[in-house]
N, C-alpha and C positions, 0 to 999 in steps of 0.2 A: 466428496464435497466439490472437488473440480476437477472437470473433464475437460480438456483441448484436445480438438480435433482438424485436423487439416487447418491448422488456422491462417490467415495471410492479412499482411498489409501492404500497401505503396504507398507514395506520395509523390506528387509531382516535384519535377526538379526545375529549376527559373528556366530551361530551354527546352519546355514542354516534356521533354521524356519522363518518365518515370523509373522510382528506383525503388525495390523491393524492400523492406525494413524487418519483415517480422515473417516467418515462414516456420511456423511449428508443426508438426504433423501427430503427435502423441504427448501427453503428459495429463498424467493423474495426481491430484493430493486427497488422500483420506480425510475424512472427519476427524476432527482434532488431529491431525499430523502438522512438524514445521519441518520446512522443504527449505533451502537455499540453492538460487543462482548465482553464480562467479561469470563477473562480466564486466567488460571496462566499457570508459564512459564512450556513447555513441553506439554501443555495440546494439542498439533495440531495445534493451532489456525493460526501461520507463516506456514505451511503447506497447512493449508484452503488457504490463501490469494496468497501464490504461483499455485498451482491449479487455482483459478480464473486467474490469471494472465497470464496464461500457461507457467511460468516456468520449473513447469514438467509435466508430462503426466499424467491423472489419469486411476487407472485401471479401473474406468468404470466411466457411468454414466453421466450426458449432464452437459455443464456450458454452459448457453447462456448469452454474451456480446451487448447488444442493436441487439438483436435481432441476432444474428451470432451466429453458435456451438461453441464455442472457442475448446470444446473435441472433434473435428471433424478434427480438421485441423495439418496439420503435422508442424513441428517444425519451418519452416520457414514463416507458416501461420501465426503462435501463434504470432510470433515474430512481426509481420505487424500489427496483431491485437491491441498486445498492446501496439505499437507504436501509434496508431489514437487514441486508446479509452482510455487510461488508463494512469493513473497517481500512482506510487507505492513511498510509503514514507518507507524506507528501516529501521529497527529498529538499523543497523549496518554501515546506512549511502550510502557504496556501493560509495563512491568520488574517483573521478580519481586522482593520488597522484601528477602524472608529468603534472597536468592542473591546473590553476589559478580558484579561484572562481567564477569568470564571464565564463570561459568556461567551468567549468564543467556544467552548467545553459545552455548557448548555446550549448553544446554536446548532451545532454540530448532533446531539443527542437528540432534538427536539425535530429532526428529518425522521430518525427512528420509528419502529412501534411504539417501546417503550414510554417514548416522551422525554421532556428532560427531565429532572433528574439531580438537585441542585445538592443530597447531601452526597450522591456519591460524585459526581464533578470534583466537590472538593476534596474528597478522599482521594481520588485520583493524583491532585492539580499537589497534596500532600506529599503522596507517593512518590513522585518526580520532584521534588523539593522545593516543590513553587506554593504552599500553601502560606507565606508570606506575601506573594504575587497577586493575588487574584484580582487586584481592582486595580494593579498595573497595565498599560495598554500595552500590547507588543514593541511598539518603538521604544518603551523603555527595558525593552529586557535584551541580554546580548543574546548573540544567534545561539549557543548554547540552550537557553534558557527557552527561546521560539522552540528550537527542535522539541525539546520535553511537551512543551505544552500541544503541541502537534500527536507528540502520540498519546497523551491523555485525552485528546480528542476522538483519536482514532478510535480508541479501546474502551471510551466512556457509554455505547449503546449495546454493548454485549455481542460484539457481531461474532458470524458465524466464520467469516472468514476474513484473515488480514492481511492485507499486503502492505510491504516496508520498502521504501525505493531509499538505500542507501539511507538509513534510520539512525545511523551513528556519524555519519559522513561529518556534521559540525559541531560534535561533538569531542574535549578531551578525551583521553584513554580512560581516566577516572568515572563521569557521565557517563561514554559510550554503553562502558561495563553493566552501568546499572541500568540505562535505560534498554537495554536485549533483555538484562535482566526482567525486568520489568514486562518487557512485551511480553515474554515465554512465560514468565507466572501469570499473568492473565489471559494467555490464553490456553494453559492448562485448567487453570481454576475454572472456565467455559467451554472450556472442551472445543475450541475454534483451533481452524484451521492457520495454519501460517505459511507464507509466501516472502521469502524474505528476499531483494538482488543486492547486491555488495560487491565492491574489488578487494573490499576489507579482509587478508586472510586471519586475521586476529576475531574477525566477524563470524567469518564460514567457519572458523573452527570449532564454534560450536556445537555445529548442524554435524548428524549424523548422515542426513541424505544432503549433498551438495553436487548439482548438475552443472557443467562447462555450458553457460549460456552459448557459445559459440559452436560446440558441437550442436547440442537442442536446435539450434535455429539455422536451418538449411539457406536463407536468405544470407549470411554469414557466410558459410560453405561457398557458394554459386557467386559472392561478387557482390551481393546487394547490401549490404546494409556494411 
């Protein structure tokens, strides 16, 4: 389902030089497999997942999306791509302010194949315990409550593959629990891939396969990031 190869990133630093951030050279996730990275904050790892995602460009190197280059395709391709395949759980949330809870859920689905999608939206926005919420706008819900409603987003077009940057990070011990919960049953129930980063060891320890972002990432190793 994903393939990384030789992957790289830089960015410039304010006195022109440039500093390496993201340098992967191998990693594979199966179809329907969930994978975790351990990584603290700063170390790239929201970088990596952008990258996959094709948020931004990388300056070299392939990411294949169920078989597609995702690094092949120009900005408007990236964007199609990760509209069918991918499902991103935002550690920042990323909620539309002037939308109600049920339609940031339907906004979100509505990039999709699928389309949106309004009675499983709620079944989701349910699931996460905001089926009271729906015609709350984000401002009135605490951060806790945005987090939920971010991965009910995620997870509301059926994607094939998810990434979770720190998906428990504002959440209590109580939430956090349900809402992993929550992401691993849906994406077992779809048979989608999972991509989770975390520092959380109460997090990773769910994950059978859990990689040291800091070894994986040679830019780390070498000084850069």
């Amino acid at each position: 389902m994903l393939e990384i190869t030789g992957l790289k990133k830089s960015f410039r630093r304010p006195d022109g030089g440039a500093v390496e951030v993201v340098h992967v050279e191998q990693f594979n996730l199966a179809a329907g497999a969930p994978a975790a990275l351990r990584g603290e904050s700063g170390s790239g790892k929201t970088t990596l997942l952008n990258l996959v995602a094709g948020i931004v460009p990388a300056d070299s190197g392939t990411v294949r999306i169920d078989g597609v280059e995702m690094t092949a395709l120009p900005e408007a391709g990236r964007d199609r791509l990760r509209a069918e395949k991918i499902g991103y759980i935002f550690q920042t949330f990323n909620l539309l302010q002037g939308h109600t809870v049920l339609e940031n859920v339907l906004l979100g689905m509505g990039f999709g194949p699928r389309g949106a999608d309004r009675a499983r939206a709620q079944q989701l926005l349910e699931r996460v315990g905001l089926g009271h919420r729906l015609d709350h706008f984000p401002r009135q819900l605490s951060t806790g409550q945005q987090q939920r409603v971010a991965v009910a987003r995620a997870l509301a077009h059926r994607p094939a593959l998810v990434l979770a940057d720190e998906p428990t990070g504002n959440l209590d011990r109580r939430h956090a629990a349900e809402a992993l919960a929550l992401i691993r049953e849906v994406c077992r129930e779809h048979g989608a891939a999972l991509l989770l980063v975390s520092h959380d060891e109460a997090v990773l320890a769910e994950f059978g396969q859990v990689e040291d972002f800091a070894a994986l990432n040679r830019a780390a190793r070498e000084g850069g990031a």
